[in-house]
Structure formats: C-alpha cells, structure tokens
N, C-alpha and C positions, 0 to 999 in steps of 0.2 A: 106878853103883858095882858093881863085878864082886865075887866070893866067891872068897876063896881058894881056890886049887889043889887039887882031891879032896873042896873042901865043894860040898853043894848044898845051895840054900835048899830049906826043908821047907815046905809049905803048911800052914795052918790045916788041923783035920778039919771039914768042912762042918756047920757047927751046921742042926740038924733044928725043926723048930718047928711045934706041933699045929695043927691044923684049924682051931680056935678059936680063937687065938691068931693066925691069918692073917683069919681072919674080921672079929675084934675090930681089930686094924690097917688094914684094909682100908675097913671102915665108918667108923674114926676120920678118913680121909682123905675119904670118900665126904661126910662130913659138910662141909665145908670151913672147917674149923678149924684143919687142920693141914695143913702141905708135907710129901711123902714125905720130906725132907732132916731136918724138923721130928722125923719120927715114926722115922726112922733113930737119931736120936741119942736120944731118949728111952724107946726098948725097947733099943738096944743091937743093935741088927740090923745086923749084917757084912757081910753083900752089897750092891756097888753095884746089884744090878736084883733084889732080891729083891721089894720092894712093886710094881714094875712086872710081873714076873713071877705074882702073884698077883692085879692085877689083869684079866690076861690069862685066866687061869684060871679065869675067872666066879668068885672067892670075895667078890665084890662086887655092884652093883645095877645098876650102870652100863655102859656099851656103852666098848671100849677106845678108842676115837677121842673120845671125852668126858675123859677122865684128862686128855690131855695139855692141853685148853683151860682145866679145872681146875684144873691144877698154874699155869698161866699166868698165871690169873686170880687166884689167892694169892696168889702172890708180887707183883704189880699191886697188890692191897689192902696189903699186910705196909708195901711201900717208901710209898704215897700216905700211910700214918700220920706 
C-alpha cells in the first residue's frame, strides 16, 4: 500500500522502558511461564525484538543461546496442552 503523493508515514516515537521494568519482563520469561509473544501482548511492548534485545543485554540469568531452546520449548508445552 503506497501514501499519497507529498505524505510520508511517520514512525512511532520509540517508547523507553526502565531498568526494572526490563528486568521484571525478562525474569517473567526466564521463569518459563510465559512466550516472549505471551509477555509482548500483556505489557504492551511494541518492538518486535525488544525482549530478545534485553536478553542479550544480560538483564536476565541466562546465557543467549538458552532463550532460543526456551522460547521452543514453550511453545512445545503450550500446543501438547
């Protein structure tokens, strides 16, 4: 879908989100209770790699090549229900 002639789409302004608040999301995932897709929708977090982003960033417990077996293994549990 293209924009009218002279418009351009405007971007979101990048929503900022505290230390804690990545922390707390981070551990909610660490935990394995919830899919990063899970915990997107229910804080309302707008970036597609934002919780990937922050687990890279050691605000978690876990070693980054763990996540993705994690995230696998969730959703393997979620669908066997």
């Amino acid at each position: 879908m293209s924009t009218p002639r002279g418009k351009r789409s405007q971007r979101m302004p990048a929503q900022l989100y505290s230390e804690a608040f990545k922390r707390q999301v981070v551990s909610e995932f660490e935990s394995g209770l919830s899919t990063k897709a899970q915990l997107k929708r229910k804080y309302g977090i707008a970036g597609n790699g934002c919780i990937s982003r922050w687990l890279k960033k050691k605000y978690g417990k876990l070693n980054y090549q763990s996540y993705h077996n994690l995230d696998t293994q969730l959703w393997a549990n979620l669908l066997s229900m």
